[in-house]
C-alpha positions in Angstrom: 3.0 12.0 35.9 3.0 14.5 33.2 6.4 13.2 31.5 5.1 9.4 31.8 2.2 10.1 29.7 4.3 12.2 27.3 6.6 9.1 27.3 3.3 7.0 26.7 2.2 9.1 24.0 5.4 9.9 21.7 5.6 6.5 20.2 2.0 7.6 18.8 3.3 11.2 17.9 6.0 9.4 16.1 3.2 7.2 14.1 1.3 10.5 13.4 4.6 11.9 11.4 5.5 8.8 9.6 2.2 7.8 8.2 1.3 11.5 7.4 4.4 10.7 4.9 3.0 8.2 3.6 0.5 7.6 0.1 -1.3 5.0 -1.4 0.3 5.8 -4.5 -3.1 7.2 -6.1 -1.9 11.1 -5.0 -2.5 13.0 -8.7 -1.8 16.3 -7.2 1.4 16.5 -9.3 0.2 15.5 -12.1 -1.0 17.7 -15.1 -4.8 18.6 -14.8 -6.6 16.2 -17.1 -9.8 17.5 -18.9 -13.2 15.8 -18.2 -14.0 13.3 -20.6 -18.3 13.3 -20.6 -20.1 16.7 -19.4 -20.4 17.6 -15.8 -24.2 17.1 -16.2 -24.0 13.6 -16.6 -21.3 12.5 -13.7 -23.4 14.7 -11.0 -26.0 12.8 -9.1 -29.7 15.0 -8.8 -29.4 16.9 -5.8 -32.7 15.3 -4.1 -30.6 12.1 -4.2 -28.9 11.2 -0.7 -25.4 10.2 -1.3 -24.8 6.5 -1.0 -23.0 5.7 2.3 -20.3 3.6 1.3 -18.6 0.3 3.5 -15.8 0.8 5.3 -12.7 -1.0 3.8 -11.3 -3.5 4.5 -7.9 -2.1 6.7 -10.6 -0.2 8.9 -12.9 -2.8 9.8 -9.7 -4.3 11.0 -8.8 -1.3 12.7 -11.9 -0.8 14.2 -11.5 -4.9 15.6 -8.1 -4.1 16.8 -9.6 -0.4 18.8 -12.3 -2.7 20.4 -10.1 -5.1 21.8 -7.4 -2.6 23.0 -10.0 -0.7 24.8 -11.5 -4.2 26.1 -7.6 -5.1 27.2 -7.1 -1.0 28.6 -10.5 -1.6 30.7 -9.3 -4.9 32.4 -6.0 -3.1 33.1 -7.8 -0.4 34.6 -9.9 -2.6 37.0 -6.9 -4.5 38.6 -5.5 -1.1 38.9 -8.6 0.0 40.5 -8.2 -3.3 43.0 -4.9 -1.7 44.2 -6.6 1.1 46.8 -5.2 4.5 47.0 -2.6 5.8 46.8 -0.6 4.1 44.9 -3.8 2.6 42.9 -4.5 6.2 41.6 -0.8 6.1 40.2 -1.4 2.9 38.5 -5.0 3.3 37.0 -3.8 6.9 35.6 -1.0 4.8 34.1 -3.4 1.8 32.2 -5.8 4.4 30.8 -2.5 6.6 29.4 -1.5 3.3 27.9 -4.9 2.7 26.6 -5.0 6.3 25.1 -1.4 5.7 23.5 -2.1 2.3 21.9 -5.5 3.6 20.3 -3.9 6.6 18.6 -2.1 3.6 16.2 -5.5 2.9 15.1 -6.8 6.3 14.3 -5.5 6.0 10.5 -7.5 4.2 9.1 -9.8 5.5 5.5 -13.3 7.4 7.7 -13.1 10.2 8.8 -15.7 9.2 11.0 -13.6 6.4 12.3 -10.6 8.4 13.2 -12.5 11.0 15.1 -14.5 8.4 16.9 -10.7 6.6 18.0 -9.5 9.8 18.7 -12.4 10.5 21.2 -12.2 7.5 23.3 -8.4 8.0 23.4 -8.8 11.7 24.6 -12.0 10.6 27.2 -9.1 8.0 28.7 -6.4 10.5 29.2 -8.6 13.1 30.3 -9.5 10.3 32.8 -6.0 8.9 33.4 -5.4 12.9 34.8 -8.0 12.7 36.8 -6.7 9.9 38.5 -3.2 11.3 38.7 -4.8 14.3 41.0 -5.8 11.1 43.3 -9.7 11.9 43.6 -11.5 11.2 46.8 -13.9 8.8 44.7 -13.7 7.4 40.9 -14.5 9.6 38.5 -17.3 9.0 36.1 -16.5 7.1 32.7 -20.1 8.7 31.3 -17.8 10.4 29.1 -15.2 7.0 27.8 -18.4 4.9 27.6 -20.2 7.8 25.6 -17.2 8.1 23.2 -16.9 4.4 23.5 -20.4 3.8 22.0 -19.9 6.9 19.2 -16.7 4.4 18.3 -19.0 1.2 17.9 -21.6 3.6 15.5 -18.8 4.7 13.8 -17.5 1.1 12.9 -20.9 -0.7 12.7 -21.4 2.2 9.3 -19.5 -0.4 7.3 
């Protein structure tokens, strides 16, 4: 089971490399250290002032879309897995939640931080799940932990 999830999951270590290559084109760490053109005084906001929470853009609303409906797909996946019975059910529902995890690693590049960590956590709850499953448990384990990453995913998104 262990080398079908790493077979799940390369296409999305593959992803990881390639866009860690990748720029917008506004990197300036090459370029010659410019001097400030007004005092620092005047660009820095008062301390008692909150910073402004900024929108998400526009690529990670998308993303944030796409997660929703990959995790909504992954669920249904995992229910007529569920419908199978044991054993080979347990094979099959660890298999749609390591496909679920592998698919949502694609959207965990997006421009939040916040955003990222919150896709990254609802992949990791379904693969710590889809191994659970793969030990065939006497009963279903508890998704407290997908639908608690799940809901940190929706805050995370709704920000924007």
């Amino acid at each position: 089971m262990r080398s079908t999830r790493l077979a799940l999951l390369a296409p999305a270590a593959v992803a990881v490399l390639v866009m860690s290559a990748c720029t917008d084109g506004d990197d300036t760490s090459s370029a010659a250290p410019a001097t400030p053109a007004a005092p620092a005084a005047t660009s820095v906001p008062p301390k008692s002032a909150a910073p402004a929470r900024v929108g998400l853009d526009a690529a990670t609303r998308t993303a944030c879309a796409a997660a929703e409906k990959d995790i909504t797909s992954a669920l249904k996946e995992v229910a007529a897995a569920e419908k199978i019975g044991p054993p080979a059910g347990h094979s099959a529902v660890s298999a749609q939640y390591s496909a679920g995890a592998a698919v949502l690693y694609t959207h965990a590049f997006t421009g939040s931080d916040e955003v990222n960590g919150a896709v990254k956590g609802v992949a990791t709850a379904m693969s710590d799940l889809a191994d659970t499953w793969a030990k065939a448990p006497k009963k279903a384990p508890s998704k407290a932990e997908l639908t608690a990453a799940r809901d940190k995913l929706k805050a995370a998104c709704a920000a924007g």
